[in-house]
N, C-alpha and C positions, 0 to 999 in steps of 0.2 A: 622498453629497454631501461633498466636499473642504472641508474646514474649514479654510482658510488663516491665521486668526489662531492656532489653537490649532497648528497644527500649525507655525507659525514659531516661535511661543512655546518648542516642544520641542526645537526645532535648536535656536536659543540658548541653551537650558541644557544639552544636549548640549554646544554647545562649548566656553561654562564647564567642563565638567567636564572634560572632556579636558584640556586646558591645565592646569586644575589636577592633573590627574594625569600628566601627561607634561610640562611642564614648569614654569619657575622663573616668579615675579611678570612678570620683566621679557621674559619671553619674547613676539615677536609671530607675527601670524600673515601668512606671505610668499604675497601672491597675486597673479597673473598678472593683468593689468587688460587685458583689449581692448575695454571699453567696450557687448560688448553683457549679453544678461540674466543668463546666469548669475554671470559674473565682477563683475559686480553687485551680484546679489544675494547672492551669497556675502561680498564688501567691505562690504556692509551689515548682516550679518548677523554678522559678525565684531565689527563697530563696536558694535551693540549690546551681544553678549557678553564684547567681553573690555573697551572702552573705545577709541577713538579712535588712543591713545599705543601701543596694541599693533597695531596694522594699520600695514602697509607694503605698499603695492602698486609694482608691476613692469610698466613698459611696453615690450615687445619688440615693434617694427615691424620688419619687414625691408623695409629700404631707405625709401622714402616708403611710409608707410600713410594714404589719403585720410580717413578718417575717425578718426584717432587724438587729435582733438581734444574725441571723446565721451567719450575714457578721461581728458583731463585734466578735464574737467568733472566727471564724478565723482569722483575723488579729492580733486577742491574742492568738489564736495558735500557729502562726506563727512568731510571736512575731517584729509585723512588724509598723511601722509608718502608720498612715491612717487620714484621712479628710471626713469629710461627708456637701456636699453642700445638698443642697435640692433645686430641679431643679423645682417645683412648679409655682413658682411665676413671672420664666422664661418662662417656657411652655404657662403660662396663656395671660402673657403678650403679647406674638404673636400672641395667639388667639386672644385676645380684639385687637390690633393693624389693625390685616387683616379685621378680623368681622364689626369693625370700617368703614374701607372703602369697604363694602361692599361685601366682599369676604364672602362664605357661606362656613363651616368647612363639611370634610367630615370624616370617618372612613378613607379612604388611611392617609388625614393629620395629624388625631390625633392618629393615629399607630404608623408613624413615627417618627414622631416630637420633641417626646425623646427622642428616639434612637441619633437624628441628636443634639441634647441639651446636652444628655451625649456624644459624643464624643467632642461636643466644649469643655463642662467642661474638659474634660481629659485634652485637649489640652493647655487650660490654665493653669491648675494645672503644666501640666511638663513642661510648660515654664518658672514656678514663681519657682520649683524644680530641674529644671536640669534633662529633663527624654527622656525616652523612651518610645511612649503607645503603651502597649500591645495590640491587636488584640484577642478575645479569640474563636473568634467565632470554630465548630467543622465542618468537610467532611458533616455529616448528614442534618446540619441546612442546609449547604451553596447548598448542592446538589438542595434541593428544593424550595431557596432561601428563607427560612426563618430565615432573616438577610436584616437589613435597609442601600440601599445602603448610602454610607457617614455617618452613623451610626453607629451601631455595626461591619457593615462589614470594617469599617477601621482601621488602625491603621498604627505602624511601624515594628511591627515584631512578628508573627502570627504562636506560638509555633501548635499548634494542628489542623489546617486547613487540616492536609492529614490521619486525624483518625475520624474514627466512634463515635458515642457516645458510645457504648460499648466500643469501646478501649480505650477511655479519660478515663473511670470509671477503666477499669483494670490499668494504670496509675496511678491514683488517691489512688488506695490501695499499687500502690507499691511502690508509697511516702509516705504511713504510717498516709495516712487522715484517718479523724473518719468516718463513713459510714455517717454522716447526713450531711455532705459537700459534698460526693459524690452521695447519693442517692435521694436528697431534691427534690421532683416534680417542672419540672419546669414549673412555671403559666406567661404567658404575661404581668402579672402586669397590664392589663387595664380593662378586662373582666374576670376574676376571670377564666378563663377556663385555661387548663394547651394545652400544646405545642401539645400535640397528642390528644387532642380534637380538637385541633385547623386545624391539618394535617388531623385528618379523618385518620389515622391511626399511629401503635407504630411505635419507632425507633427500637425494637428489626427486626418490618418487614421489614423496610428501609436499614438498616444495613446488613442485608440478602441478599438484592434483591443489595447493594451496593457492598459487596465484592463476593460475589459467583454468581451475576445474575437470582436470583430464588426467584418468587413470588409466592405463588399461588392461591392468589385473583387476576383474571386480571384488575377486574376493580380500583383494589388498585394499581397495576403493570400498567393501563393507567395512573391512578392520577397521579405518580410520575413521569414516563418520561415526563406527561404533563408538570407539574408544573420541571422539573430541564431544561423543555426547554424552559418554558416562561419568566427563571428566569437568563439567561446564560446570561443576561447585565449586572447584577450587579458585575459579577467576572471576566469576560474577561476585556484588558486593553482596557480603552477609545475609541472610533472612531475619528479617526481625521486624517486631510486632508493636503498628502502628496504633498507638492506644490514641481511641477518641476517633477514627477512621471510619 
């Protein structure tokens, strides 16, 4: 049985420590806000740990985002500092730059692209701020690797990487979010299609087949060992060559 208060309790002092150990008083903590549950729950979980005055969130839509008005909502919930770049004209720009010299765009590039654009944005924001960037990614995404490496899968310190998405959401309530931060479908942002259109199957089954080992679509139970095994580069550390070994 998933113990959600206890185990929120433990992140938050987890992040206390961290900060105290890797950075100064004034140091905060810079995270990507798109408004649904993880980036959330992660804002929220921040706000506990470190205090209000150390969160900064980051609103990257590219170009019009229809629901970017859940991410202001929370950072007024939350009652937190926030910035909104709009990573458009950056995305574009490297498009026309490559296309230029002849390079041809494919869906892998223009999947990723932002993912790797919002996390430079991040990057620079906590430079010009003084931070720390959160990492929000959840166990679920990263299992099947849906998550851009040097993109969304990066950061500096990666509160909920060892929970389900069901458990980020029971989290989520036991910080006291309103259900539309934690329950908000989440969509790719490129193709209007949401995450488990996208997997070919729910997280509820994922989450299943994650902590208890039991699927009972095998060919949904192939998809995923397929896919968390095609994806195990992106989260294992770097390869690289032990000289003198």
């Amino acid at each position: 049985m998933f113990d959600a208060k206890s185990v929120k309790n433990q992140i938050v002092a987890w992040i206390a420590e961290y900060f105290q150990n890797n950075a100064s008083p004034e140091t905060k903590a810079v995270i990507g806000i798109s408004g649904g549950k993880d980036s959330s729950v992660v804002a929220a979980l921040c706000v506990e740990a470190l205090g209000k005055d150390c969160v900064f969130g980051v609103l990257m839509p590219q170009g019009m985002q229809h629901d970017i008005d859940i991410s202001y909502e929370l950072c007024k919930a939350l009652d937190i500092a926030y910035v909104e770049i709009n990573i458009k004209d950056s995305v574009q720009s490297l498009y026309n730059e490559a296309t230029k010299n002849g390079l041809k765009l494919n869906t892998i590039a223009t999947f990723n692209t932002p993912a790797r654009i919002r996390m430079a944005t991040l990057y620079a924001v906590s430079g010009i701020v003084g931070g720390r960037v959160s990492n929000n990614s959840n166990l679920s995404e990263d299992w099947v690797g849906y998550a851009t490496k040097f993109g969304d899968a990066a950061g500096d310190f990666s509160p909920l990487s060892d929970l389900t998405v069901s458990e980020v959401k029971a989290i989520g309530y036991e910080l006291g979010l309103a259900p539309k931060f934690i329950d908000k479908t989440p969509i790719d942002g490129l193709c209007g299609k949401t995450d488990e259109d996208n997997l070919g199957f729910t997280y509820a089954v994922l989450d299943k087949y994650i902590r208890e080992g039991v699927c009972e679509d095998e060919n949904i139970k192939n998809k995923i060992d397929r896919l968390h095994n095609m994806n195990l580069h992106k989260f294992n550390p770097m390869p690289k060559f032990n000289f003198g070994n």
